[in-house]
MARTI-992406 format. One line per field, with one value per residue: residue number from 0; x, y, z of N, C-alpha, C in turn; residue in one letter. Coordinates in Angstrom, 3 decimals. Layout:
REM residues N
kedo	c(NUM, ...)
n.east	c(X, ...)
n.north	c(Y, ...)
n.up	c(Z, ...)
ca.east	c(X, ...)
ca.north	c(Y, ...)
ca.up	c(Z, ...)
c.east	c(X, ...)
c.north	c(Y, ...)
c.up	c(Z, ...)
domi	c(A, ...)
END
This chain:
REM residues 145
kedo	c(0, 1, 2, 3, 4, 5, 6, 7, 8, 9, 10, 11, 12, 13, 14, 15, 16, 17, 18, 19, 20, 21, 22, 23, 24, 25, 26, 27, 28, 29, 30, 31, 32, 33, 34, 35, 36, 37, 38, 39, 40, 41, 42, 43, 44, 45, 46, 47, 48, 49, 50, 51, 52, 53, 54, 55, 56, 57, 58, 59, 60, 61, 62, 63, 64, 65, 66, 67, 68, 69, 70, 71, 72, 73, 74, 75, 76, 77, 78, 79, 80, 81, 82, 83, 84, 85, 86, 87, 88, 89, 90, 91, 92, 93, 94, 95, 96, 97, 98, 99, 100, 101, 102, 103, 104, 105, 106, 107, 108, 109, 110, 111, 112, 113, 114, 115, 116, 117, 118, 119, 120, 121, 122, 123, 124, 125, 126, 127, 128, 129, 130, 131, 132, 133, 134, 135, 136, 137, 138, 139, 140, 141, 142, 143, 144)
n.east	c(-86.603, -87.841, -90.002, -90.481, -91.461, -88.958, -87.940, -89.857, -89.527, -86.870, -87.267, -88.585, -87.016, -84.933, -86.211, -86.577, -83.891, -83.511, -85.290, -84.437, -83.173, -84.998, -86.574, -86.085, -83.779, -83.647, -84.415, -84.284, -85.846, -84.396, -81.480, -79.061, -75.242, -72.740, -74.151, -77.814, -78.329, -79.390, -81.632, -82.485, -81.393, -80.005, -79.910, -77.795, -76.252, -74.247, -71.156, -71.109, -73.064, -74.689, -72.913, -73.652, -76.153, -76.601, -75.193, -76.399, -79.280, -77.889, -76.835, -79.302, -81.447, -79.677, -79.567, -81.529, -81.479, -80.455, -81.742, -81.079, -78.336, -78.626, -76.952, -75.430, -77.540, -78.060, -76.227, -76.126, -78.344, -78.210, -76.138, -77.323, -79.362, -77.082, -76.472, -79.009, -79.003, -77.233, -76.904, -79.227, -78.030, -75.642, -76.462, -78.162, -75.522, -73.999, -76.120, -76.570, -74.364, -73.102, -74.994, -75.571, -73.260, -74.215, -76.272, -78.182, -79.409, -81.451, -83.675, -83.906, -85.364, -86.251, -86.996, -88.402, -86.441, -85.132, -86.182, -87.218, -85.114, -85.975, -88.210, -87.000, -84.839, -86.755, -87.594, -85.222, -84.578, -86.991, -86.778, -84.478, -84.923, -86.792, -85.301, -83.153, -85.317, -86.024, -83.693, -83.117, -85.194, -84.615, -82.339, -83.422, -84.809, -83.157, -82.299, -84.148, -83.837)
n.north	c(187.280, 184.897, 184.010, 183.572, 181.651, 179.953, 179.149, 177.406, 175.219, 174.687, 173.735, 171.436, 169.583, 169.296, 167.990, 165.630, 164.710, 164.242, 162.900, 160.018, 158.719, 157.382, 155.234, 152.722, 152.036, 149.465, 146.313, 142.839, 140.024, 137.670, 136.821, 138.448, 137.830, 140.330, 142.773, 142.637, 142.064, 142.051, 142.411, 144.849, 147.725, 150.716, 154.318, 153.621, 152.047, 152.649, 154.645, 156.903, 157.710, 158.117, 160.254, 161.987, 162.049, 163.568, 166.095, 167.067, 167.737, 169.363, 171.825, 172.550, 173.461, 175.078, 177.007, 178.225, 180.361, 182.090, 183.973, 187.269, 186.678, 186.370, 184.606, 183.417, 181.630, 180.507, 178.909, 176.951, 176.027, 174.771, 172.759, 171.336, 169.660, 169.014, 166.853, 165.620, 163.974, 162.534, 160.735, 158.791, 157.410, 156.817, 154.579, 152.769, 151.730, 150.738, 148.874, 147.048, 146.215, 145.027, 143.059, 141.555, 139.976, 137.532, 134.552, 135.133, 137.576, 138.115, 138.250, 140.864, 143.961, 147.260, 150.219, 153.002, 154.851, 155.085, 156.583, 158.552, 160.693, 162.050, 163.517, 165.427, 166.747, 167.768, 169.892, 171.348, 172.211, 173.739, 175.350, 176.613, 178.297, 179.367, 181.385, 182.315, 184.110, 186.138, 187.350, 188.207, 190.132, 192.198, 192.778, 194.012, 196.137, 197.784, 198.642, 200.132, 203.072)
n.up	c(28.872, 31.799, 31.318, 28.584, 25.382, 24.886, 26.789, 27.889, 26.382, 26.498, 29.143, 29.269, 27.756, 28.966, 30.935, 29.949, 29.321, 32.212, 32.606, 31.489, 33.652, 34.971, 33.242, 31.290, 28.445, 27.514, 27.498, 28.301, 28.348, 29.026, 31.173, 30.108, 30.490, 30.428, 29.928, 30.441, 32.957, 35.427, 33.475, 32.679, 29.962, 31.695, 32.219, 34.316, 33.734, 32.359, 31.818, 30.267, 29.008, 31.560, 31.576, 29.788, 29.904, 32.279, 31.923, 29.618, 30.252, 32.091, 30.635, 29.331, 31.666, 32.339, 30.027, 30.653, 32.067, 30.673, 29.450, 28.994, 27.436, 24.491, 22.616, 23.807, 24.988, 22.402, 21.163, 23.327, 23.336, 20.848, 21.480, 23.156, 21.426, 19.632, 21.645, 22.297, 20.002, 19.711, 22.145, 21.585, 19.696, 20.765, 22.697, 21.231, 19.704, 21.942, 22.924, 21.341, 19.815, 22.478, 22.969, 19.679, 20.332, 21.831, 22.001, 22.694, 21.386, 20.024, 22.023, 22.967, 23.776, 22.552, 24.962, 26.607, 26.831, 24.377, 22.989, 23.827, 23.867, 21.741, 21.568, 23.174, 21.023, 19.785, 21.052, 21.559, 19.497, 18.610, 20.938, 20.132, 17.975, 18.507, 20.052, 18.466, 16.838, 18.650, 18.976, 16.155, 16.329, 18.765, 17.437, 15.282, 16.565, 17.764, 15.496, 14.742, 16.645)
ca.east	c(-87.362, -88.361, -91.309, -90.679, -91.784, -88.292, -87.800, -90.663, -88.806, -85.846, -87.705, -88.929, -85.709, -83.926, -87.010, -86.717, -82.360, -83.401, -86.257, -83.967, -82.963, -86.590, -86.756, -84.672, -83.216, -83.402, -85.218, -84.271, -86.652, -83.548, -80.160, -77.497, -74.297, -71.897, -75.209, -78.702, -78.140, -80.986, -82.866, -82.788, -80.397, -80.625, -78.754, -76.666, -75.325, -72.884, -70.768, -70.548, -74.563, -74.852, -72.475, -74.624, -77.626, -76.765, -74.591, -77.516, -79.841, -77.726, -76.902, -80.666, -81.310, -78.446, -79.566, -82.855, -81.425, -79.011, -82.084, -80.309, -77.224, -79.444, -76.166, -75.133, -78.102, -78.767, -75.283, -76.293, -79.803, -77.542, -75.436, -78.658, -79.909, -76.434, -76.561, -79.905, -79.088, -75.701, -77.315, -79.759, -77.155, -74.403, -77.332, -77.981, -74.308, -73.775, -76.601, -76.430, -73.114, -72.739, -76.240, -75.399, -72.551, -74.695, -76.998, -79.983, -79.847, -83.310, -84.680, -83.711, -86.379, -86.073, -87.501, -89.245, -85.865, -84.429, -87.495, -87.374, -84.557, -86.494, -88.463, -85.527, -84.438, -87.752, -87.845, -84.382, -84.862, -87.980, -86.215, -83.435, -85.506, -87.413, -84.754, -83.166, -86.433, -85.996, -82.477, -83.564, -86.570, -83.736, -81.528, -84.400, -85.463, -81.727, -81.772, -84.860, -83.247)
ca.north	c(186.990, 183.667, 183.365, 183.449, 180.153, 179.442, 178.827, 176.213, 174.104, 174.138, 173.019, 169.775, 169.373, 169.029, 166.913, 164.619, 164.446, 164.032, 161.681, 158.880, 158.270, 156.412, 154.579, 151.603, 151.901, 148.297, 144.987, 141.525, 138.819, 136.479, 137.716, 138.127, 138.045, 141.248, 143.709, 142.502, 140.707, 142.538, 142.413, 145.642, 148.152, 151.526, 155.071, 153.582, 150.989, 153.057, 155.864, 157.616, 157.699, 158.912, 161.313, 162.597, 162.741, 164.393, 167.481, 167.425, 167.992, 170.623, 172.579, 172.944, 174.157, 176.645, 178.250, 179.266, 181.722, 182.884, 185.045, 187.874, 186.482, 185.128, 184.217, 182.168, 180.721, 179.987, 177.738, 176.139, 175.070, 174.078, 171.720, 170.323, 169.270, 167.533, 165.641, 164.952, 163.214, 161.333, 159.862, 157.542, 156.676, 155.699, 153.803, 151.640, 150.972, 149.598, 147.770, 146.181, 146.022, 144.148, 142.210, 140.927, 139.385, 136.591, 133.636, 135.771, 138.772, 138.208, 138.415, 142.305, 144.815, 148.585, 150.734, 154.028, 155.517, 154.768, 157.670, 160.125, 161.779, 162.348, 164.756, 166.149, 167.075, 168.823, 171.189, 171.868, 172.994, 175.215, 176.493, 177.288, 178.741, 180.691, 182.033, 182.979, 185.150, 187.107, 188.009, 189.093, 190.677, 193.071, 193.652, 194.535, 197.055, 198.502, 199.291, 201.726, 203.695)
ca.up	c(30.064, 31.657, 30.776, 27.603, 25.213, 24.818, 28.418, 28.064, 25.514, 27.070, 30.432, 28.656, 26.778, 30.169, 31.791, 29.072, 30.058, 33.567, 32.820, 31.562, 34.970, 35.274, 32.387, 30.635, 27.180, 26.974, 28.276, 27.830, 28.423, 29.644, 32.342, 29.063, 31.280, 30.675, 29.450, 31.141, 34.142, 35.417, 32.703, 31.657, 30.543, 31.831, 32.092, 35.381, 33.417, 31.279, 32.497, 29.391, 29.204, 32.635, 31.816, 28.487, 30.205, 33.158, 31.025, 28.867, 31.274, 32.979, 29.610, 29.106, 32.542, 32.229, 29.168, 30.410, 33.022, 29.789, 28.588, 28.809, 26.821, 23.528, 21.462, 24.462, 25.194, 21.280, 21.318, 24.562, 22.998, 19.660, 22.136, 23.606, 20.109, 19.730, 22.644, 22.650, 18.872, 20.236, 23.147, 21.343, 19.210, 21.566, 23.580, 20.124, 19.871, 22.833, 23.531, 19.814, 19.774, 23.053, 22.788, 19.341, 20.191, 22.577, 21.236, 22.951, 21.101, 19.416, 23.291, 23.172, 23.451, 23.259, 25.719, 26.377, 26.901, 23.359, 22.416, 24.867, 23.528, 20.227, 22.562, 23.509, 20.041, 18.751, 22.040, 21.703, 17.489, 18.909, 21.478, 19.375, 16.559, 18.793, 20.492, 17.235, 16.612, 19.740, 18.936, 14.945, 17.018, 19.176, 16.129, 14.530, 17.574, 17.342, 14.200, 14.669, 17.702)
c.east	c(-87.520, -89.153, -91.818, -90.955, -90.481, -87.785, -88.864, -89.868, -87.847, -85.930, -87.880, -87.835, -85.126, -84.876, -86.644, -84.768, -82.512, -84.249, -86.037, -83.697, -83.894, -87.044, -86.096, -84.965, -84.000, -84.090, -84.724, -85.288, -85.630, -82.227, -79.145, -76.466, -73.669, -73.482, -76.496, -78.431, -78.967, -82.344, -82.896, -81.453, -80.587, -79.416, -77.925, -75.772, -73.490, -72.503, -71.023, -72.169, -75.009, -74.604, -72.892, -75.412, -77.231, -75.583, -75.904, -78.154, -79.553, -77.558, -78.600, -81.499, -80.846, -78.999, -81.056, -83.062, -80.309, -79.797, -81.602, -79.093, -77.909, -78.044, -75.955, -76.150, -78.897, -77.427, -75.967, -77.506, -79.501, -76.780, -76.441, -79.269, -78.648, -76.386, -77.552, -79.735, -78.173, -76.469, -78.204, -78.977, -76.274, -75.413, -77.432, -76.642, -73.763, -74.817, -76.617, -75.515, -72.811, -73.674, -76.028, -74.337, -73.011, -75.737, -78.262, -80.611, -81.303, -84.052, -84.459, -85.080, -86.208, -87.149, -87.657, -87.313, -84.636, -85.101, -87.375, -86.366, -85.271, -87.755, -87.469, -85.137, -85.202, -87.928, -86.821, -84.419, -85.708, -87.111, -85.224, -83.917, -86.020, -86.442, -83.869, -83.954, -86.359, -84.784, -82.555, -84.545, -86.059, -83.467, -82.243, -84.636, -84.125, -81.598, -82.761, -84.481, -82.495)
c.north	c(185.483, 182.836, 183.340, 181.547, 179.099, 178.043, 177.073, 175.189, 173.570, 173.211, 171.938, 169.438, 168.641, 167.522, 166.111, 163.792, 163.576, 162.673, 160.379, 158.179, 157.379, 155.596, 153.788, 151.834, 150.775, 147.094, 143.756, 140.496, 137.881, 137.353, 137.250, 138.417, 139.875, 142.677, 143.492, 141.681, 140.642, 142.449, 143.552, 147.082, 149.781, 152.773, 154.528, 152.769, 151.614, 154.259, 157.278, 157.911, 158.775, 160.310, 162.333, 163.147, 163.498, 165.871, 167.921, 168.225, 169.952, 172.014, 173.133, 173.579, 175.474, 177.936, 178.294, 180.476, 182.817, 183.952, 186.181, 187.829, 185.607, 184.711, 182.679, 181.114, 179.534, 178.467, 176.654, 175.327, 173.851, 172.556, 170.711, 169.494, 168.028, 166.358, 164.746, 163.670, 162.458, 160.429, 158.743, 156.455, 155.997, 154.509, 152.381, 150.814, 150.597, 148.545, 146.564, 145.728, 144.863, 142.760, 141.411, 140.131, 137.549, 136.045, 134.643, 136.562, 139.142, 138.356, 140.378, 143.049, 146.233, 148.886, 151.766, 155.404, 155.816, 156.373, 158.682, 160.881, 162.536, 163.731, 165.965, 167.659, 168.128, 169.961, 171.810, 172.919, 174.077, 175.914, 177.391, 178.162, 179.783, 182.137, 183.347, 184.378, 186.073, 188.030, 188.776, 190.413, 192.181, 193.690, 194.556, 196.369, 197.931, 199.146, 200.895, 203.025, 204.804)
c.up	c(30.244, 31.053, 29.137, 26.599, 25.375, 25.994, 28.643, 27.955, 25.801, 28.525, 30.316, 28.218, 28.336, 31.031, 31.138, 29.715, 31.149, 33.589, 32.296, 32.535, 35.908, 34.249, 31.897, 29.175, 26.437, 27.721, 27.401, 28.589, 29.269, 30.049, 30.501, 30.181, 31.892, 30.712, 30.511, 32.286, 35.259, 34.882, 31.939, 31.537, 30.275, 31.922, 33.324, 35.221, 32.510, 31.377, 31.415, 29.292, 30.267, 32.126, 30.771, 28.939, 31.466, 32.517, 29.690, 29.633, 31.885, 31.928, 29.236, 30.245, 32.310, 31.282, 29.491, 31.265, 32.290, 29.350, 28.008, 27.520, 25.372, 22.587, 22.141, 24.735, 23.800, 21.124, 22.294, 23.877, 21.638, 20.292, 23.113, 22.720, 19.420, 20.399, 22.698, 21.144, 19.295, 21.046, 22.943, 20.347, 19.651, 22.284, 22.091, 19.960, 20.937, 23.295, 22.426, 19.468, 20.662, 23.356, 22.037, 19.313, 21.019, 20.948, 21.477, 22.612, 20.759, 20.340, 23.489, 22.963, 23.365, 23.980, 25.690, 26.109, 25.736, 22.857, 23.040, 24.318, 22.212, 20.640, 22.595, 22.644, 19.841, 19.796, 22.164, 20.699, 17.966, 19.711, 20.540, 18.373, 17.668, 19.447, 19.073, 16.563, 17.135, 19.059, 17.368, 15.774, 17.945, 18.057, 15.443, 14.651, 17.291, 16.198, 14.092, 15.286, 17.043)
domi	c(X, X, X, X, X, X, X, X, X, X, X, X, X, X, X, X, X, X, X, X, X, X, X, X, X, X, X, X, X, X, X, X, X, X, X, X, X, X, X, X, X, X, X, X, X, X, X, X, X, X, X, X, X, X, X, X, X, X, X, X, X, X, X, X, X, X, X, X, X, X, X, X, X, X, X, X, X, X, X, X, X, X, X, X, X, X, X, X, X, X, X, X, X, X, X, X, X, X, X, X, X, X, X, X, X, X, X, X, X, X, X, X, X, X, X, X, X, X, X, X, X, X, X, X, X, X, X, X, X, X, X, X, X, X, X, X, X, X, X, X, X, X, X, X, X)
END
């Protein structure tokens, strides 16, 4: 069912995806050329980012109308839990990567959106766990029948 808790977790899981799209990674204090030139650097700066968080996002969506299908929707919550762990990582290596290569690096700041996936992660694990439960919780029911 929807309304099950799972459904919650995965709802935040996905907000959290979606809610990079309002937040910066990254802040510099001073315009570094190729990286801040803005100031700050955010999911529109890097395609591959974008393209994390918005398949994140939609994977966590997806599996909360999978109720029905709990194997599929236990993968789907498993591939939310990867992503959500890649995405602060690729975000470190590029902004560290292309930051320390300037005199200004020491002006770098992270930002709220370095964290948010760490959200992400722990609503994905519940979901996934709980969902898990459900599907022991059937088998279970099957077996009495």
């Amino acid at each position: 069912m929807i309304q099950r808790i799972q459904s919650i977790f995965l709802l935040i899981c996905s907000t959290t995806f979606f809610g990079l799209f309002g937040v910066p990674f990254a802040t510099s204090r001073v315009p570094i050329p190729y990286l801040f030139g803005d100031l700050t650097y955010n999911i529109q700066d890097s395609p591959v980012l974008l393209a994390m968080a918005v398949f994140g996002g939609l994977v966590s969506l997806i599996a909360i109308f999978l109720y029905n299908k709990r194997p599929v929707q236990l993968k789907l919550a498993y591939l939310s839990t990867v992503l959500s762990i890649l995405l602060p990582l690729v975000v470190v290596l590029l902004v560290y990567n292309e930051g320390t290569a300037t005199t200004q690096a020491d002006k770098i700041d992270d930002g709220v959106g370095v964290y948010l996936p760490v959200i992400g992660i722990i609503c994905s694990i519940l979901a996934a766990r709980y969902i898990a439960k459900d599907e022991n919780t059937v088998k279970s029911m099957d077996r009495l029948r």
